[in-house]
C-alpha positions in Angstrom: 9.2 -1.6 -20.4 12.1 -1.1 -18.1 15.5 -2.4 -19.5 16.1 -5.8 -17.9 17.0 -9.7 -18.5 13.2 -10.3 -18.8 10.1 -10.3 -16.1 10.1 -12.9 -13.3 6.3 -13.3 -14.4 3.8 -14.1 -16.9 2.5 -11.6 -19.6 -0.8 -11.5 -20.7 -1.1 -10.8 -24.9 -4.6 -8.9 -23.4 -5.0 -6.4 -20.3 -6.9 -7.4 -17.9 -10.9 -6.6 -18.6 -12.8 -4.6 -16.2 -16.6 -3.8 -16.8 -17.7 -0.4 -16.1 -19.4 -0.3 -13.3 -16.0 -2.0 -12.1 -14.0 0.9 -13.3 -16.5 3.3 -12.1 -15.7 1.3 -8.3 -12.1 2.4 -8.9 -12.5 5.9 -9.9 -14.8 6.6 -6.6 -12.8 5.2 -4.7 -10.0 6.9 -4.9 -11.1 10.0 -3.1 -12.8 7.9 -0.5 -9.2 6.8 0.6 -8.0 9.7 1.0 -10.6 10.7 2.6 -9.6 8.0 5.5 -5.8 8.4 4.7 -7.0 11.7 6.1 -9.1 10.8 8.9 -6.4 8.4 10.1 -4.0 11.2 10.6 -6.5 13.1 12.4 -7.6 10.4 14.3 -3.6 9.6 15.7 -3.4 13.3 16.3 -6.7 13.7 18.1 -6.1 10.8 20.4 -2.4 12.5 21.4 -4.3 15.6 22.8 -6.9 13.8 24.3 -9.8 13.9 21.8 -10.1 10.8 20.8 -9.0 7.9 23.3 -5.4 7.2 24.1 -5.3 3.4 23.0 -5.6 4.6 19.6 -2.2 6.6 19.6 -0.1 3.7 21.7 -1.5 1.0 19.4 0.2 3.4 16.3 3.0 3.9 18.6 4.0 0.3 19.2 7.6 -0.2 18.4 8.3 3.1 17.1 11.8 5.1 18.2 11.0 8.1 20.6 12.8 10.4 18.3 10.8 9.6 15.0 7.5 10.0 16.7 8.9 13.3 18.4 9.6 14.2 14.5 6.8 13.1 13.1 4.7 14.7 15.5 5.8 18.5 14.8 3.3 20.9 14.3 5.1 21.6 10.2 4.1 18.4 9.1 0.4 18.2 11.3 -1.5 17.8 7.7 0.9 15.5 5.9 -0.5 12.6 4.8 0.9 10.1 1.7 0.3 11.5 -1.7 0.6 8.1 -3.6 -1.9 5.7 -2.2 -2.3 1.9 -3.2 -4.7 -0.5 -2.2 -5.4 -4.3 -2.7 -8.2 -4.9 -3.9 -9.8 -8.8 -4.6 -12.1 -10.1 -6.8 -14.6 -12.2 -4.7 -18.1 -13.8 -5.8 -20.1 -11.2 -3.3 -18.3 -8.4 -5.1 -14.7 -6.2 -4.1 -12.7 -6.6 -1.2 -10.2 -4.0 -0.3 -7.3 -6.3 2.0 -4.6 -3.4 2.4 -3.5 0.0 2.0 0.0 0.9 1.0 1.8 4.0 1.6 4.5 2.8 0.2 3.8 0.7 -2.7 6.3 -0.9 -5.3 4.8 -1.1 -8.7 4.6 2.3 -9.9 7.1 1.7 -12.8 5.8 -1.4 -13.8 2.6 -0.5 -14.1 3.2 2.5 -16.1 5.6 0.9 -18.7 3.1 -2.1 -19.1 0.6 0.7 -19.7 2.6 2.5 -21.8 3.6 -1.3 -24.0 -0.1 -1.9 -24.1 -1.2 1.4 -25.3 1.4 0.9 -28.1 -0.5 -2.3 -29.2 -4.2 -0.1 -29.4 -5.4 -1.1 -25.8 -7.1 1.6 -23.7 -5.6 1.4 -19.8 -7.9 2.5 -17.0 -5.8 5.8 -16.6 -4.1 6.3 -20.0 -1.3 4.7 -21.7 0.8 7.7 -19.7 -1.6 7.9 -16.5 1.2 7.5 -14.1 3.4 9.2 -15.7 1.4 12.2 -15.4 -0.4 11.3 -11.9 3.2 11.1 -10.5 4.7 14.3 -11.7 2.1 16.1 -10.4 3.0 15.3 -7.0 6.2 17.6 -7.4 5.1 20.1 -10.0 2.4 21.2 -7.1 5.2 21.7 -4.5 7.5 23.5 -7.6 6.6 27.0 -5.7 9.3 28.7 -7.6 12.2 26.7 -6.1 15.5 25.9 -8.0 15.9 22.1 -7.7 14.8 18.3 -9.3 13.0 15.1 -7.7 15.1 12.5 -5.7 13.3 9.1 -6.2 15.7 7.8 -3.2 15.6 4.0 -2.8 17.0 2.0 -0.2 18.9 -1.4 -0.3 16.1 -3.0 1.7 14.1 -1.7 -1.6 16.5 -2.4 -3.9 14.2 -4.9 -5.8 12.3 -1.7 -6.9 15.0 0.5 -8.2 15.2 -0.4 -11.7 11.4 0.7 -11.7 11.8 4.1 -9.9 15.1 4.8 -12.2 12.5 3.9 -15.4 10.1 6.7 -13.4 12.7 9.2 -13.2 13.1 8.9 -16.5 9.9 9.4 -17.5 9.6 12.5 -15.5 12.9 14.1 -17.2 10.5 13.2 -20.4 8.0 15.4 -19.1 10.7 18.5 -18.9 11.5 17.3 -14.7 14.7 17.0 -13.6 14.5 13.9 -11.8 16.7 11.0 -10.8 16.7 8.0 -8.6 19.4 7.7 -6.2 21.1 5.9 -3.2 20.8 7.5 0.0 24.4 8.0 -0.2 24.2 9.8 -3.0 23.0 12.8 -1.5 24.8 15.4 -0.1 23.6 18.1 2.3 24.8 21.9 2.6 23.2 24.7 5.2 21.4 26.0 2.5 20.5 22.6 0.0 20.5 19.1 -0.6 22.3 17.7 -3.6 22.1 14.4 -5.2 25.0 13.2 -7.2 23.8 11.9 -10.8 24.4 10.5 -14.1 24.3 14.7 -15.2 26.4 15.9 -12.5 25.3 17.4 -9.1 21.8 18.4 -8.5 20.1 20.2 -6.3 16.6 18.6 -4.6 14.0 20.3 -4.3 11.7 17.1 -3.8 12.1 13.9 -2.4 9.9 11.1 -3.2 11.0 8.2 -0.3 10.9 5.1 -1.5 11.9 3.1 2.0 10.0 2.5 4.5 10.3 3.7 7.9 11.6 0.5 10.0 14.5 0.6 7.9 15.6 4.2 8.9 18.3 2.9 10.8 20.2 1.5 7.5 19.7 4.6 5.9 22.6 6.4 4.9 22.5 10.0 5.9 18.9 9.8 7.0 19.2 12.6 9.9 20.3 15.0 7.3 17.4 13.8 5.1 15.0 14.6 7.9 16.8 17.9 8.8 16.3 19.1 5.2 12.5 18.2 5.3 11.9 19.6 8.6 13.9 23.3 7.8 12.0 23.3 4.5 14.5 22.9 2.2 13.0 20.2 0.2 9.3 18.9 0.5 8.7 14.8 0.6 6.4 12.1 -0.3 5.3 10.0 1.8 6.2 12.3 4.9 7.9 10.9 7.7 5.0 9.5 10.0 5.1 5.8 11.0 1.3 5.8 11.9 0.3 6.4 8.5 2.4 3.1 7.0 0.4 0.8 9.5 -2.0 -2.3 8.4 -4.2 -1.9 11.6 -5.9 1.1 10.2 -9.0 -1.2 9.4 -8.6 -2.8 13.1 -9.5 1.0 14.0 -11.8 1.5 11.2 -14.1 -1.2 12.3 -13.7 -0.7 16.0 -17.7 -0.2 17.6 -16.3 2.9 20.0 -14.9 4.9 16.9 -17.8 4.3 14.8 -18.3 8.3 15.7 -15.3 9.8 14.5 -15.3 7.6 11.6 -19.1 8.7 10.6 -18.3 12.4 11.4 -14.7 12.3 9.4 -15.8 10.6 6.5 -19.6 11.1 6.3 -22.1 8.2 6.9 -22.4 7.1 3.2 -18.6 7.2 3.0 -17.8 5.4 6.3 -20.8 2.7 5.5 -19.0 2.0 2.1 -15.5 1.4 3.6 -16.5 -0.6 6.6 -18.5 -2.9 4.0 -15.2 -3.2 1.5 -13.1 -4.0 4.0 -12.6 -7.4 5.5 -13.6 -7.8 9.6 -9.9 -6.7 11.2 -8.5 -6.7 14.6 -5.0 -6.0 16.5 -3.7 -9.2 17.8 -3.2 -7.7 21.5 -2.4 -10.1 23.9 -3.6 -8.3 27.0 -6.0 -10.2 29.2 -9.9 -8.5 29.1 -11.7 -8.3 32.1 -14.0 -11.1 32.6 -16.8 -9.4 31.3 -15.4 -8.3 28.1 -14.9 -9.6 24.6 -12.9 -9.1 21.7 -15.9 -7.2 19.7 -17.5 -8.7 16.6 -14.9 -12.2 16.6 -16.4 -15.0 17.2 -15.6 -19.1 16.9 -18.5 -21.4 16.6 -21.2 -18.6 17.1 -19.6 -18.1 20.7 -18.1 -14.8 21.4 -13.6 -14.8 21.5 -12.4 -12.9 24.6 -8.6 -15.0 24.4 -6.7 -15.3 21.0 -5.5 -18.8 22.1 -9.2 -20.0 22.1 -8.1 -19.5 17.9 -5.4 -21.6 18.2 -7.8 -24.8 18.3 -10.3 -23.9 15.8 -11.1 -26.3 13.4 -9.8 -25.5 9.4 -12.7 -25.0 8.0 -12.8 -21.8 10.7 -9.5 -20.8 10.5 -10.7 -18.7 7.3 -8.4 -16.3 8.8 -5.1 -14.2 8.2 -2.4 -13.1 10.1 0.4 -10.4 9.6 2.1 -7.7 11.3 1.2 -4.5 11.2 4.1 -2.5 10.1 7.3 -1.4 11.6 9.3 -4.7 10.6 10.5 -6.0 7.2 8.1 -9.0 8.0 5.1 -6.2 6.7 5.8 -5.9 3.1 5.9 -7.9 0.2 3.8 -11.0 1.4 6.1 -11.6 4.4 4.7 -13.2 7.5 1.8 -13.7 6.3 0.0 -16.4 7.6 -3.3 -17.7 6.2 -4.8 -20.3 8.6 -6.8 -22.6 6.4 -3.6 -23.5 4.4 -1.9 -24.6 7.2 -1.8 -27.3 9.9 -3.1 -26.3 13.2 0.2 -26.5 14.8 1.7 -24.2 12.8 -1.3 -21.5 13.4 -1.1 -22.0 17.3 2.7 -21.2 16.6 1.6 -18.4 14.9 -0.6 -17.0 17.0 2.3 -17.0 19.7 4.4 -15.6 17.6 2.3 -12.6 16.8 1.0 -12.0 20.5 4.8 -12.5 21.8 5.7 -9.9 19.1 3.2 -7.2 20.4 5.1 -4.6 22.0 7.6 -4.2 18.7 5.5 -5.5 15.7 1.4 -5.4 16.1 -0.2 -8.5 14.6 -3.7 -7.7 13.0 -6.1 -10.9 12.2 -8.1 -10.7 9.1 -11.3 -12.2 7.7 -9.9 -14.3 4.6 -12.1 -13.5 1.8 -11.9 -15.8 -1.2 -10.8 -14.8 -4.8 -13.1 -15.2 -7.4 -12.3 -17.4 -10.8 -10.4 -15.7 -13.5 -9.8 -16.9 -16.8 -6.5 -15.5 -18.1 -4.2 -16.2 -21.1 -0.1 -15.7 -21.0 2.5 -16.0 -23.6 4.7 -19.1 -23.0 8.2 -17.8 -23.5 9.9 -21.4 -23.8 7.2 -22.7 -26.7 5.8 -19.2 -27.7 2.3 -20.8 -27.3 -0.6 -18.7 -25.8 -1.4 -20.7 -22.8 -4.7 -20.2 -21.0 -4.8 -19.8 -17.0 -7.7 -20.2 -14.6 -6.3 -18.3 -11.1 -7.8 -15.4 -8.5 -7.0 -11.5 -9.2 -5.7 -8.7 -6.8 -6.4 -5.3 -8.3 -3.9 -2.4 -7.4 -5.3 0.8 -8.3 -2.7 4.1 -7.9 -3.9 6.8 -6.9 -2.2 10.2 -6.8 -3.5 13.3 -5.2 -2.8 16.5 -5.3 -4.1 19.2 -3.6 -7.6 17.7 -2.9 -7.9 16.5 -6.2 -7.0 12.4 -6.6 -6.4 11.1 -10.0 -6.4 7.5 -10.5 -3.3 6.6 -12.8 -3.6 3.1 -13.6 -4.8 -0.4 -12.2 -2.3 -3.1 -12.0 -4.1 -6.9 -12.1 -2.0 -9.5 -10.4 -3.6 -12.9 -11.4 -2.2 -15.9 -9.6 -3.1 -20.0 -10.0 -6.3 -21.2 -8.1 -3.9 -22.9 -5.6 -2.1 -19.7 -4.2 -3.7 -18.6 -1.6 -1.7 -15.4 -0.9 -1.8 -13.4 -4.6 1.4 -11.4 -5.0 4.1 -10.9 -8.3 5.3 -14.7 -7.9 7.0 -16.4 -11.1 3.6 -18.1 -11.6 1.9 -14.8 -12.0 0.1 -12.9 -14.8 1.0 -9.0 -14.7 -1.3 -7.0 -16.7 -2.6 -3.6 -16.8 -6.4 -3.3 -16.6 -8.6 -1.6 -18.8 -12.2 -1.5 -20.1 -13.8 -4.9 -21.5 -14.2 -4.6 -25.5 -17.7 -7.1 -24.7 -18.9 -4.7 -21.9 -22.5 -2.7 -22.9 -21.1 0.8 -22.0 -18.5 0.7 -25.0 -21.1 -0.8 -27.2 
């Protein structure tokens, strides 16, 4: 594992078991998704020129700075799309439930050295004991095209909780025979003809930058303009590419919207567009725009009754505020669990605050309201540092498959399990938490 005082979690003395027609789930679906990471792109793109309707590029647009969609939108970078992709994935009674998609995700390091510390113990990861290692390498060695030049993992302060792990990934591609480092924005240094990163070795010169920020926090970016100038006169190549649209929660708003049930079905294929729309939860932009009388917000409803206000929400009862809110992107609110609301677990003061929080945040952060979908029971055992007792756990699981493509093909480097106690209702990496890798179950019939 990475070098540190010790995890801020639990560990498990087991991964976390998976039958196989669950790992088969996770192996299909990896293509589906970018299939739709995709058909998003096209779908923001189509909607600029007219081909699609025009709501669906100024509901992207919300927020954004003129000049990074006038970047984002050149014709170089038409058919970049992110070449890491994450969901979160719940374990529910009815089966999986796909909450998120992350362009940007944290975890990459983690899960590849608890992969790597399992494999060591005779456990068999979904991905290999060196699946990321090897699914993330092969997002630079594809773009190698003969250039002179290493890998800038470049991590920002706003993501500085996640730079140990990327400078544990950089050192696993150096491993592999990559020149690779993580580095501070400021340690780069661009030339006419290159970029350079100052490292631990000395200069280097980039070839590939893998951008571990998100976009809202361009602004505290050291030396981002000469960043984007190197990407956009070809100097280097970058993953995830510069397009704010593509790091946006309300791609499921759109997904499920009845007027784009077309493009969907023709972009992604029927089969393909049928499965997505039933793994992901019912999802809608909070925007707080009157309707005409006659309309509706489609498929939301309170009581039975068709919802054309958000504020008829703010009254419902608990037991039908099984409902989440969070912005969309664009804000440091949108990662890491932040502003989330979950309206159940709260009283309904605070929700009705909520609500007018998210619809008086509309034109610079997008709110999107979410079907809550409840976690299944898992039983887990962790290691009790203090007593050195195996302690067993009953809580709910997020799954976070990686996948990494390249070219067309998408190889699925690991699954990371993030089991929390029954009484969380929002599962992320808190103390309380059991971090495991998964991998097949030794009691399921395939490996028998």
């Amino acid at each position: 594992m990475p070098p540190q005082a010790g995890p801020s979690w639990r560990l498990s003395p087991v991964p976390f078991p998976l039958t196989g027609s669950e790992v088969s789930f996770f192996q299909e679906l990896g293509p589906r998704l970018w299939l739709f990471s995709k058909a998003l792109n096209r779908l923001y793109l189509d909607s600029l020129k007219g081909a699609q309707p025009a709501w669906v590029h100024r509901y992207l647009d919300q927020g954004k700075p003129d000049a990074l969609l006038d970047y984002a939108r050149m014709k170089r970078f038409r058919e970049a799309v992110p070449r890491v992709i994450r969901p979160d994935v719940m374990l529910t009674g009815t089966g999986m439930v796909m909450t998120e998609l992350d362009a940007v995700p944290g975890g990459i390091g983690l899960t590849d050295s608890l992969s790597r510390a399992y494999g060591e113990f005779g456990e068999a990861p979904v991905g290999g004991a060196d699946g990321m290692t090897r699914g993330f390498a092969q997002l630079f060695r594809e773009r190698a095209g003969g250039t002179a030049g290493g890998v800038a993992i470049v991590v920002s302060d706003e993501a500085a909780d996640y730079r140990e792990e990327m400078t544990w990934m950089a050192s696993r591609l150096r491993a592999e025979g990559m020149d690779a480092w993580c580095v501070h924005p400021r340690d780069l240094r661009f030339t006419e003809d290159m970029l350079f990163a100052a490292t631990p070795s000395g200069e280097m010169p980039v070839s590939h930058l893998y951008r571990f920020f998100e976009l809202f926090d361009l602004k505290n970016i050291p030396k981002a303009e000469l960043l984007m100038y190197s990407v956009k006169k070809g100097r280097v190549s970058v993953t995830p590419p510069f397009k704010p649209w593509m790091e946006e929660k309300l791609g499921f708003a759109l997904l499920h919207h009845p007027l784009l049930e077309g493009f969907w079905a023709d972009a992604l294929g029927v089969e393909d567009f049928q499965s997505l729309l039933h793994l992901t939860p019912g999802t809608w932009i909070v925007d707080p725009r009157p309707v005409p009388p006659f309309a509706i917000i489609p498929n939301l409803t309170l009581e039975g009754k068709a919802v054309s206000d958000w504020r008829q929400l703010a009254h419902a009862r608990q037991k039908q505020r099984r409902l989440v809110l969070k912005p969309s992107g664009f804000s440091d609110l949108a990662w890491g669990s932040r502003g989330v609301i979950v309206g159940h677990d709260c009283p309904q003061s605070e929700w009705a605050a909520a609500l007018e929080r998210a619809m008086a945040s509309f034109d610079s952060t997008p709110y999107v309201l979410q079907v809550f979908h409840k976690g299944r029971a898992c039983a887990m055992t962790w290691l009790d540092a203090q007593t050195e007792r195996m302690t067993p756990m009953t809580g709910r699981a997020r799954l976070s498959p990686y996948y990494f493509a390249s070219g067309d093909e998408v190889t699925l480097g690991g699954i990371l399990a993030t089991v929390c106690p029954m009484d969380k209702k929002v599962i992320h990496g808190m103390r309380d938490a059991v971090l495991a890798p998964c991998a097949l179950s030794a009691e399921d019939p395939v490996t028998r």
